[in-house]
C-alpha positions as CSV (number, residue, x, y, z in Angstrom):
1,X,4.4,6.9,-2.9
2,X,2.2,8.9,-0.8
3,X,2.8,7.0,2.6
4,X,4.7,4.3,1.7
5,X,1.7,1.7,2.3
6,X,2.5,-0.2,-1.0
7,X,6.0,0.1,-0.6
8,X,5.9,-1.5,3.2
9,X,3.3,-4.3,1.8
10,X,6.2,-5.0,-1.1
11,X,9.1,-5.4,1.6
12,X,7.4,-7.6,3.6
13,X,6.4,-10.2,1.3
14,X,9.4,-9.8,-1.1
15,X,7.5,-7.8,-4.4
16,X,8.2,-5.4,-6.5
17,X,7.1,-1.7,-5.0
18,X,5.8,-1.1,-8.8
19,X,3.6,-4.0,-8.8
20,X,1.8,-3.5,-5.5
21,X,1.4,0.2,-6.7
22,X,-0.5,-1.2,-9.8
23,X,-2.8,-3.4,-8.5
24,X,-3.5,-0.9,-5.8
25,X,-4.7,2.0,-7.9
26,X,-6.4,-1.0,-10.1
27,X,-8.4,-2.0,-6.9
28,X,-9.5,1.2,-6.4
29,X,-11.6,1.2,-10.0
30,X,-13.3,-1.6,-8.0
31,X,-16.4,-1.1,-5.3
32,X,-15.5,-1.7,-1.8
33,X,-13.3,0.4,0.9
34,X,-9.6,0.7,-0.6
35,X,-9.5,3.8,0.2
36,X,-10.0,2.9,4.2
37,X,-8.1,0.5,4.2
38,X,-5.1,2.5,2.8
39,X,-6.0,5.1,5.4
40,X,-5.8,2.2,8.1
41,X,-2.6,0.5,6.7
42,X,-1.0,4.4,6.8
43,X,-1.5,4.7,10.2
44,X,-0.6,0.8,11.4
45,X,3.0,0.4,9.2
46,X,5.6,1.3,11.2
47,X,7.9,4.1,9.6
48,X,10.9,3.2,7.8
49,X,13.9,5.0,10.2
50,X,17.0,4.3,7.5
C-alpha cells in the first residue's frame, strides 16, 4: 500500500492485491534483497493515472 508495487504485480498477472501483500512482507523474514528490489520495482511500475 505504500507504492503500489504489490498492487501493480497483482494486476498484471490476475492475483489478489492481498495475497501478493502477504507473501511480500513473508519474503522479507527471509535473507536476500527484498527490500531493493521493492525499491527498484517502485521506481520501474508505471503509475496508475485512473
Amino acid at each position: 500500500m505504500i507504492a503500489g508495487v504489490c498492487a501493480g504485480i497483482a494486476r498484471r498477472f490476475g492475483w489478489d492485491p492481498t495475497v501478493v501483500r502477504v507473501v511480500a512482507v513473508a519474503s522479507i523474514l527471509l535473507p536476500g534483497p527484498q527490500i531493493l528490489a521493492y525499491a527498484i520495482l517502485w521506481v520501474v511500475i508505471p503509475t496508475d493515472r485512473a
